[in-house]
Backbone atoms as SQL, in Angstrom:
CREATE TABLE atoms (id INTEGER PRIMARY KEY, chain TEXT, resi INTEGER, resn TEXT, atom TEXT, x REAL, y REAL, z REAL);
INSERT INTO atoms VALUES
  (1, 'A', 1, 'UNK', 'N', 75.201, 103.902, 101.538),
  (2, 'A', 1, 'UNK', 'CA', 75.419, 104.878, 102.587),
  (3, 'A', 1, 'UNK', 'C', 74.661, 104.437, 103.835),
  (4, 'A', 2, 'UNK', 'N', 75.520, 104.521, 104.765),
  (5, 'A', 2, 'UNK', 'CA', 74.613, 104.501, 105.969),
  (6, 'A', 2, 'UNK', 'C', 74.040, 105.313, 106.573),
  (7, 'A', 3, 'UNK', 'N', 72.613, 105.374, 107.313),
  (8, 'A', 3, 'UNK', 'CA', 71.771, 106.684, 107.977),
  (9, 'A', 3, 'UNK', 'C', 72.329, 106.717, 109.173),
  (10, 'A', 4, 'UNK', 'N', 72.264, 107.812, 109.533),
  (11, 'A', 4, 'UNK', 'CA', 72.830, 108.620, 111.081),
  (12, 'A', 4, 'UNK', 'C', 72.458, 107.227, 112.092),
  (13, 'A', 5, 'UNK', 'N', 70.629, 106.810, 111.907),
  (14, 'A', 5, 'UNK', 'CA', 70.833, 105.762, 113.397),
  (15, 'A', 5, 'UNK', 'C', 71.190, 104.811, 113.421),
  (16, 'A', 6, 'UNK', 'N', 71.446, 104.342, 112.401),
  (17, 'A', 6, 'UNK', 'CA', 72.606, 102.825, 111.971),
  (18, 'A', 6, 'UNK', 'C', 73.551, 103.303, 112.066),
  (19, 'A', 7, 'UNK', 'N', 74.217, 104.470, 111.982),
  (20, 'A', 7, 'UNK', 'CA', 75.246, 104.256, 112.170),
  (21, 'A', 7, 'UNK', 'C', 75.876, 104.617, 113.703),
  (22, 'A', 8, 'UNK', 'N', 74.951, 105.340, 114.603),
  (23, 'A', 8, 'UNK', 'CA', 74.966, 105.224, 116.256),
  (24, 'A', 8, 'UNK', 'C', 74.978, 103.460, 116.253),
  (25, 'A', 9, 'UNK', 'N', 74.242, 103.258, 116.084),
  (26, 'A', 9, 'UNK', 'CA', 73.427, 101.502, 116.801),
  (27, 'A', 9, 'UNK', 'C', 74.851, 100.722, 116.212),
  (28, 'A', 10, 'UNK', 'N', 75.614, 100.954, 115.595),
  (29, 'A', 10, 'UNK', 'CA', 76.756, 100.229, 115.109),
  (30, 'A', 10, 'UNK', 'C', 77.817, 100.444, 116.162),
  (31, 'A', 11, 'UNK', 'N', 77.493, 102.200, 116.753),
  (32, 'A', 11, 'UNK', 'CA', 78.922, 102.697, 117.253),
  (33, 'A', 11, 'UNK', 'C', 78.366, 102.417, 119.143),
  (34, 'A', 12, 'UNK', 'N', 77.463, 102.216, 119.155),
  (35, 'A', 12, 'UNK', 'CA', 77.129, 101.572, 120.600),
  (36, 'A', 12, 'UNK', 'C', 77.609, 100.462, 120.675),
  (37, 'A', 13, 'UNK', 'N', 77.460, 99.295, 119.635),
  (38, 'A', 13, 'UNK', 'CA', 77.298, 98.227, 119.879),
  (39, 'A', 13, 'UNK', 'C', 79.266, 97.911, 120.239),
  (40, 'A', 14, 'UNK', 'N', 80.138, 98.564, 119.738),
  (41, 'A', 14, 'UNK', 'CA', 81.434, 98.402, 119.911),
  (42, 'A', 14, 'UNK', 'C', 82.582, 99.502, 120.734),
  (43, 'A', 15, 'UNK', 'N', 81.452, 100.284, 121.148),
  (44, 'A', 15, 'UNK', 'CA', 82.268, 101.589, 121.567),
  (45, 'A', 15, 'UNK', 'C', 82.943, 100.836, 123.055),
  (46, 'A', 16, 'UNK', 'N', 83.794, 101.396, 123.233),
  (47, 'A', 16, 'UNK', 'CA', 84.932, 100.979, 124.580),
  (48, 'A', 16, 'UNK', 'C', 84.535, 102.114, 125.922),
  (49, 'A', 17, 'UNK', 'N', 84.152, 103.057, 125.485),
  (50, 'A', 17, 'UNK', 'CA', 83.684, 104.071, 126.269),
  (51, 'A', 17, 'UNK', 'C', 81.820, 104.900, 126.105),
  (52, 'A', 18, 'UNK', 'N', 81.139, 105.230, 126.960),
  (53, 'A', 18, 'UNK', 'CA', 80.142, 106.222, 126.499),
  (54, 'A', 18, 'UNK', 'C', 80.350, 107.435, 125.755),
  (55, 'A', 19, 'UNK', 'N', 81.905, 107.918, 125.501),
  (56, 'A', 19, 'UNK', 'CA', 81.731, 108.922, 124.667),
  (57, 'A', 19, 'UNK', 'C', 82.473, 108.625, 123.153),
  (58, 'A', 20, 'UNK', 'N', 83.130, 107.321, 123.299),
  (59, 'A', 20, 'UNK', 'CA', 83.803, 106.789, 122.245),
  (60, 'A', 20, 'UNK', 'C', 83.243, 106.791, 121.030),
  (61, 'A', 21, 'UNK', 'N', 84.006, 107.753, 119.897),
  (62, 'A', 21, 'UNK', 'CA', 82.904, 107.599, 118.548),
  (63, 'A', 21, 'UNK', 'C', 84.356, 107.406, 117.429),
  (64, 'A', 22, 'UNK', 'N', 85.413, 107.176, 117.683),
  (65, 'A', 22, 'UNK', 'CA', 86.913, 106.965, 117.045),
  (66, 'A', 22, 'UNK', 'C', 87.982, 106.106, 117.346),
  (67, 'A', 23, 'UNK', 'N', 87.650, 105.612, 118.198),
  (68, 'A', 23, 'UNK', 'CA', 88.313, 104.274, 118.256),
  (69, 'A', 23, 'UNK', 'C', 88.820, 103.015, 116.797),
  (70, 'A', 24, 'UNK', 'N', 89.593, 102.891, 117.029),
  (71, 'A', 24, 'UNK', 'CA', 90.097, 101.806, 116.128),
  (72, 'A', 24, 'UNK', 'C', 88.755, 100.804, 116.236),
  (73, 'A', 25, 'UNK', 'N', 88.207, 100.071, 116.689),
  (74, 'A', 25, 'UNK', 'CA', 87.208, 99.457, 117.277),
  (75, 'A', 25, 'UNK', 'C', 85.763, 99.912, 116.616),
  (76, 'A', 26, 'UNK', 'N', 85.617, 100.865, 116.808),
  (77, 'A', 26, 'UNK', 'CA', 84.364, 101.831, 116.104),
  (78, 'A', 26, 'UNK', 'C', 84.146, 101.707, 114.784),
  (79, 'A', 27, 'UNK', 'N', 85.882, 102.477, 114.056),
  (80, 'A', 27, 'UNK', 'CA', 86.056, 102.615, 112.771),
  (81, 'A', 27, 'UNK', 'C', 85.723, 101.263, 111.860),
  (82, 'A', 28, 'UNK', 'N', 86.543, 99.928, 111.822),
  (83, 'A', 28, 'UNK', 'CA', 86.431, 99.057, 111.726),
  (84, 'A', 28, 'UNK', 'C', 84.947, 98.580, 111.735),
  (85, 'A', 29, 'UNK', 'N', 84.233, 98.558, 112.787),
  (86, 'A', 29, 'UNK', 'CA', 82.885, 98.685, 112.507),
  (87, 'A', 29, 'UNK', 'C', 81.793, 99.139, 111.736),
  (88, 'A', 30, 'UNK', 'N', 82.536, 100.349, 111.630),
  (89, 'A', 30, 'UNK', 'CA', 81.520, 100.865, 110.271),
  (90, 'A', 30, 'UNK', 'C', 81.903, 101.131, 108.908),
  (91, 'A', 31, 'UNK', 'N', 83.534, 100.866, 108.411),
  (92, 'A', 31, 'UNK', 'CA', 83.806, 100.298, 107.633),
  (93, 'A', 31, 'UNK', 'C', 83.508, 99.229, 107.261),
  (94, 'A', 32, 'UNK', 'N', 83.153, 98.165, 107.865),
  (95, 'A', 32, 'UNK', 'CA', 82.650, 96.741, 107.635),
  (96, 'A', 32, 'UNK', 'C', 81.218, 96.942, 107.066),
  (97, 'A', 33, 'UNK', 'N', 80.255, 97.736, 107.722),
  (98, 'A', 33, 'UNK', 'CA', 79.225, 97.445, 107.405),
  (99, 'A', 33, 'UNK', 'C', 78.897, 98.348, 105.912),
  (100, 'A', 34, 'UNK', 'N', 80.015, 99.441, 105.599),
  (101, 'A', 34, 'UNK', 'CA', 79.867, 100.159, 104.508),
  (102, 'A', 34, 'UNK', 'C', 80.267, 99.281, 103.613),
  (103, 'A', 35, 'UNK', 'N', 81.404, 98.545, 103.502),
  (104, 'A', 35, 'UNK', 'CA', 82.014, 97.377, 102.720),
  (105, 'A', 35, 'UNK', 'C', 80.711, 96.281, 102.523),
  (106, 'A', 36, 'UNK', 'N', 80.094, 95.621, 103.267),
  (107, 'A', 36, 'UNK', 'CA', 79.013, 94.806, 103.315),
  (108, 'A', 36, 'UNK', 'C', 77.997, 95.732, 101.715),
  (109, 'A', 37, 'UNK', 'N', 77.452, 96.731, 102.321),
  (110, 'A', 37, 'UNK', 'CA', 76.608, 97.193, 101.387),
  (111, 'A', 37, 'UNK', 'C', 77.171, 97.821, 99.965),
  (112, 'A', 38, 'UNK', 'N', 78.012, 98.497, 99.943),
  (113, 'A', 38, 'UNK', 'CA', 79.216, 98.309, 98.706),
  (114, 'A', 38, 'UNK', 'C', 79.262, 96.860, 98.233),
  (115, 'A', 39, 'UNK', 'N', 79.729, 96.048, 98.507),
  (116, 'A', 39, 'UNK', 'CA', 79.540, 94.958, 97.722),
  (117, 'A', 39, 'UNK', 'C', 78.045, 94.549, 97.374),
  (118, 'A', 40, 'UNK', 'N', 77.170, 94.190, 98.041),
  (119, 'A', 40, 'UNK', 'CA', 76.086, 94.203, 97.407),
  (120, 'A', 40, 'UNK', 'C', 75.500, 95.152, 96.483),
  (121, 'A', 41, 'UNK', 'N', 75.645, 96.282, 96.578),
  (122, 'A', 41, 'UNK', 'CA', 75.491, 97.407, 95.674),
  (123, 'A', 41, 'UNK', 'C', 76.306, 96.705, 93.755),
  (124, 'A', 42, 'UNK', 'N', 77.588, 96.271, 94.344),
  (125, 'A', 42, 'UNK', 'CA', 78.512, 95.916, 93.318),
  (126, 'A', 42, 'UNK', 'C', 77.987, 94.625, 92.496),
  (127, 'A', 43, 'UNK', 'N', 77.170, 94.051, 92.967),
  (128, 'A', 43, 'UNK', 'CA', 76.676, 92.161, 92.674),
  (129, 'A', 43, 'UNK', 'C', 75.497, 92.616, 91.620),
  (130, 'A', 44, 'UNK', 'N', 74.961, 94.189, 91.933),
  (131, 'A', 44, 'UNK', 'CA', 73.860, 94.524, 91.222),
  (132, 'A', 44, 'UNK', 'C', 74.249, 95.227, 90.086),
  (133, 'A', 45, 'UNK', 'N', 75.133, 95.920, 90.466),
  (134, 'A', 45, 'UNK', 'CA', 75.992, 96.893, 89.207),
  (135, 'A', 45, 'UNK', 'C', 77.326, 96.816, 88.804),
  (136, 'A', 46, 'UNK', 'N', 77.562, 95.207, 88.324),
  (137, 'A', 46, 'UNK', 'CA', 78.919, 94.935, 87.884),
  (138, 'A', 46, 'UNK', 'C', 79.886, 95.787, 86.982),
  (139, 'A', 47, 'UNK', 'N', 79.748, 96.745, 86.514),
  (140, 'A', 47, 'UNK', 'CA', 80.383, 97.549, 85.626),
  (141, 'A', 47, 'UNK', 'C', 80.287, 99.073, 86.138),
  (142, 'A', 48, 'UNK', 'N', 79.839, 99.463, 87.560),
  (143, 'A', 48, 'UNK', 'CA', 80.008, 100.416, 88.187),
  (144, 'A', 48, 'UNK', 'C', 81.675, 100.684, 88.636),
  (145, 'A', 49, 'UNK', 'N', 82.511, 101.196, 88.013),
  (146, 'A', 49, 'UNK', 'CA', 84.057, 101.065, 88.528),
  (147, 'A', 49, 'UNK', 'C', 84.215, 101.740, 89.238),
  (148, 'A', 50, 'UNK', 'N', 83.505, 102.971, 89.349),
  (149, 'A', 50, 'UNK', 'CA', 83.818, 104.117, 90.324),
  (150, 'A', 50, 'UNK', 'C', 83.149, 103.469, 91.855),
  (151, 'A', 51, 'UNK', 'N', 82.291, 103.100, 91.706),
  (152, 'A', 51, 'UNK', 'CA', 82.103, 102.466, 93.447),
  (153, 'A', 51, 'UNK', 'C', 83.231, 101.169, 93.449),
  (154, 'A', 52, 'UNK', 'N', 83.702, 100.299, 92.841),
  (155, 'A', 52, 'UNK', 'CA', 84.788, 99.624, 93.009),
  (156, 'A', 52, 'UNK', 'C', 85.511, 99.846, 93.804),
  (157, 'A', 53, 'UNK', 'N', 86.182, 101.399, 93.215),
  (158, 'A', 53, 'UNK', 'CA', 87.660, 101.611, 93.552),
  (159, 'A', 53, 'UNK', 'C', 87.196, 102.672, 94.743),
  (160, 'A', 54, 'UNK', 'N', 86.248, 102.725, 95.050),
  (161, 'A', 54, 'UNK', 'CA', 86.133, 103.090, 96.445),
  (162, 'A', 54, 'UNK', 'C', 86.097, 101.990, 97.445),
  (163, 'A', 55, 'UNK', 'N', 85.095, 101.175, 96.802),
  (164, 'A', 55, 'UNK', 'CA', 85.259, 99.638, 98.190),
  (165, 'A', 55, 'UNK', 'C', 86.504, 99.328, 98.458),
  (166, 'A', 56, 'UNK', 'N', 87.500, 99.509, 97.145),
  (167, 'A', 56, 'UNK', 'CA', 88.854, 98.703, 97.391),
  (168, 'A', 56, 'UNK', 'C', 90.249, 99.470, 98.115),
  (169, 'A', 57, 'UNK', 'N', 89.372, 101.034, 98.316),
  (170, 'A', 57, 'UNK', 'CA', 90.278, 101.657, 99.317),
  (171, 'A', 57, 'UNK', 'C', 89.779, 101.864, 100.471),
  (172, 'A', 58, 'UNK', 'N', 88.215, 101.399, 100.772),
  (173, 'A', 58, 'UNK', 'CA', 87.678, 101.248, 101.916),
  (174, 'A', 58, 'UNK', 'C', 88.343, 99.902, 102.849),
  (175, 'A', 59, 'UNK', 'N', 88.420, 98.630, 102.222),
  (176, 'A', 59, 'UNK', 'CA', 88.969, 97.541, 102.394),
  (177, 'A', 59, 'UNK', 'C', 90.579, 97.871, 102.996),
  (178, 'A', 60, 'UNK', 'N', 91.166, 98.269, 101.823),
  (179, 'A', 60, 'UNK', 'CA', 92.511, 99.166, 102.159),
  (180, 'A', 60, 'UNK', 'C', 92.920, 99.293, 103.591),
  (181, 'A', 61, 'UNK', 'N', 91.481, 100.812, 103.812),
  (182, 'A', 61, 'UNK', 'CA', 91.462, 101.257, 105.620),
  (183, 'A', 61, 'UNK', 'C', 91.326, 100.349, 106.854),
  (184, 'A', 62, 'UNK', 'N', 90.118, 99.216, 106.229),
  (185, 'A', 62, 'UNK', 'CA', 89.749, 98.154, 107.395),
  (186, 'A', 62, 'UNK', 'C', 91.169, 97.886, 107.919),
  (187, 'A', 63, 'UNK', 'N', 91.816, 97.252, 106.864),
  (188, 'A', 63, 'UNK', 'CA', 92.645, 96.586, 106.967),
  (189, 'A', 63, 'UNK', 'C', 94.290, 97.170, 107.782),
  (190, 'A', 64, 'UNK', 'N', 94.109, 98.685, 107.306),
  (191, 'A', 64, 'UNK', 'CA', 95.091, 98.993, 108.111),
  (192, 'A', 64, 'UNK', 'C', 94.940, 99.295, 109.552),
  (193, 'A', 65, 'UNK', 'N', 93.535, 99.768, 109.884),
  (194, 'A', 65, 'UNK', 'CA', 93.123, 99.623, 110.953),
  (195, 'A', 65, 'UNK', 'C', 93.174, 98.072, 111.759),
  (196, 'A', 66, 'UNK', 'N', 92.889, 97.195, 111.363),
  (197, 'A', 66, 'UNK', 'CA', 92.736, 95.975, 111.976),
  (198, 'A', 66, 'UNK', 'C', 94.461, 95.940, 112.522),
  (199, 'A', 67, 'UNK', 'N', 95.488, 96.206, 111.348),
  (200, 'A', 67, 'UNK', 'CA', 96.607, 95.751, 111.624),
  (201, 'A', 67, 'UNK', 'C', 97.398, 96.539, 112.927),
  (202, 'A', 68, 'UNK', 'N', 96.263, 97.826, 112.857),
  (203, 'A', 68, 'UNK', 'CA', 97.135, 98.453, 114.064),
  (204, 'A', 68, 'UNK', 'C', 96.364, 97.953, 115.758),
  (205, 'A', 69, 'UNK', 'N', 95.627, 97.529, 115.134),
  (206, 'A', 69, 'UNK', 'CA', 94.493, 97.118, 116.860),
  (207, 'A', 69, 'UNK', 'C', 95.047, 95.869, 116.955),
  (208, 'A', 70, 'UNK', 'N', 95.543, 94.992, 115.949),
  (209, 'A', 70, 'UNK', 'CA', 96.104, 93.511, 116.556),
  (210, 'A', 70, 'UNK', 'C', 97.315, 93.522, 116.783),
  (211, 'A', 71, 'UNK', 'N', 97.846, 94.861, 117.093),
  (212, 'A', 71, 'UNK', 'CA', 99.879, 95.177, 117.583),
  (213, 'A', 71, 'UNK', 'C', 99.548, 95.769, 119.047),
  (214, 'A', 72, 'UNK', 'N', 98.362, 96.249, 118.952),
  (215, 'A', 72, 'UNK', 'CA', 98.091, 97.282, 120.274),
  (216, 'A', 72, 'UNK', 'C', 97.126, 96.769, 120.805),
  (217, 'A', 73, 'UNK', 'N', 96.069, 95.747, 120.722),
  (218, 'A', 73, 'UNK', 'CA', 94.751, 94.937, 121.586),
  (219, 'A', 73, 'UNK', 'C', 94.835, 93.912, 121.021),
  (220, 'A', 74, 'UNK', 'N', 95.692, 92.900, 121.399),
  (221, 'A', 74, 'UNK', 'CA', 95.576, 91.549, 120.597),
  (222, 'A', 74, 'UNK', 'C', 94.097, 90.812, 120.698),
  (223, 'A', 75, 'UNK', 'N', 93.829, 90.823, 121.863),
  (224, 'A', 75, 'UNK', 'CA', 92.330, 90.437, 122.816),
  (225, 'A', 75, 'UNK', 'C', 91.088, 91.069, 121.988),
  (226, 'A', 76, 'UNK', 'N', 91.313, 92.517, 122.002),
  (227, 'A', 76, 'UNK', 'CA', 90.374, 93.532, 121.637),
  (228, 'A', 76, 'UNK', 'C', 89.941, 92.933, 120.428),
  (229, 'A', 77, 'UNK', 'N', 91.289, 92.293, 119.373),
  (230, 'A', 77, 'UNK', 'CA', 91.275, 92.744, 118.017),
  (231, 'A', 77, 'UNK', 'C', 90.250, 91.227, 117.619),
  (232, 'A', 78, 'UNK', 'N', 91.330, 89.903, 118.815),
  (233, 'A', 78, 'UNK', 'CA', 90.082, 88.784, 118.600),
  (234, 'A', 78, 'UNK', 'C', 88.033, 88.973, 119.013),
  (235, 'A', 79, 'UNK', 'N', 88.578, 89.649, 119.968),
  (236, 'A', 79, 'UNK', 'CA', 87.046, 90.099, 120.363),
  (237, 'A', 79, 'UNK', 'C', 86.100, 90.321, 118.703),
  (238, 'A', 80, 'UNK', 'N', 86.479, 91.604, 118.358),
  (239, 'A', 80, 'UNK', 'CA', 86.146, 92.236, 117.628),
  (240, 'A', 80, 'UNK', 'C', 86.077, 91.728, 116.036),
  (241, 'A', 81, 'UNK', 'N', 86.873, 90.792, 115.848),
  (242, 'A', 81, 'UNK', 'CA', 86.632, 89.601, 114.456),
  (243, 'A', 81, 'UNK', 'C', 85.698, 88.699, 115.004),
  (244, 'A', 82, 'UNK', 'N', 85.523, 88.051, 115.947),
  (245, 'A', 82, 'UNK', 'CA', 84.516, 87.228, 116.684),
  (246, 'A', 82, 'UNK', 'C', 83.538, 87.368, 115.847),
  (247, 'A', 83, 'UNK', 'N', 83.127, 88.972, 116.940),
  (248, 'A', 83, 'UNK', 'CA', 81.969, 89.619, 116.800),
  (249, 'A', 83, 'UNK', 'C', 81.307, 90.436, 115.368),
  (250, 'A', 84, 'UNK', 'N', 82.298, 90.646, 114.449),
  (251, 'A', 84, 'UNK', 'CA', 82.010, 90.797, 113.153),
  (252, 'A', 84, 'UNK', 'C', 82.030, 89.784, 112.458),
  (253, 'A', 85, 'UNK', 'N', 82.442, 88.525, 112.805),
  (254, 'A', 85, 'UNK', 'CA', 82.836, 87.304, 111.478),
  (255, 'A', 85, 'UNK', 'C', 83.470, 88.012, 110.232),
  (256, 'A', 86, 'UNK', 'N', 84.965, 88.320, 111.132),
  (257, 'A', 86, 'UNK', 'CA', 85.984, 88.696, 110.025),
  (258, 'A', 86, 'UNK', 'C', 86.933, 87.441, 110.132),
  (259, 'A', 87, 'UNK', 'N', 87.825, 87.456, 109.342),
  (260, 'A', 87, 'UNK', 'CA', 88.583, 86.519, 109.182),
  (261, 'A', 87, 'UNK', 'C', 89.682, 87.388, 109.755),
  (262, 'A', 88, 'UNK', 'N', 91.290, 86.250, 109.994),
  (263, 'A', 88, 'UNK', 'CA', 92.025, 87.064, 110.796),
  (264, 'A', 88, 'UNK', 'C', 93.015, 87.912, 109.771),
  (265, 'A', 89, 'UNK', 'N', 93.706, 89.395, 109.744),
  (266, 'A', 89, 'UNK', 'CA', 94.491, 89.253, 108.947),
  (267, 'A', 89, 'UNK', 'C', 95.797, 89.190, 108.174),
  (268, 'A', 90, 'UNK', 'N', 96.052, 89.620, 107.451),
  (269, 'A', 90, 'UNK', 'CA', 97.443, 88.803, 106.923),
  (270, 'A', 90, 'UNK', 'C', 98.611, 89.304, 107.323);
């Protein structure tokens, strides 16, 4: 889980606007970093299934999110894999 000021300091670091907290851009952002710690969580507790099948519908969201920001900010969407070291996707 992430705490309230990690998860501001995440939504500064990508927000498009000063009041922006929902952006495609945002979301993606802190899906990533929930996915990040979900998997490590997972490396420690291999037989935890119930956090699994949450990472794997968290992943799910990234992903549909990514697909709609690289139809609608092609720029934005490279920006924003750059700057996360995502890969591009499928």
């Amino acid at each position: 889980m992430i705490s309230k000021t990690r998860k501001q300091k995440i939504i500064k670091e990508v927000q498009l606007h000063p009041t922006d907290s929902g952006s495609a851009h945002v979301q993606i952002s802190i899906l990533t970093k929930r996915i990040e710690e979900l998997a490590s969580h997972l490396k420690k507790n291999a037989k935890d299934n119930h956090s699994r099948r949450g990472l794997l519908a968290m992943v799910a969201d990234r992903q549909a999110h990514m697909k709609y920001l690289e139809k609608k900010d092609p720029k934005g969407f490279a920006a924003l894999n750059k700057k996360l070291g995502l890969k591009k996707s499928a």
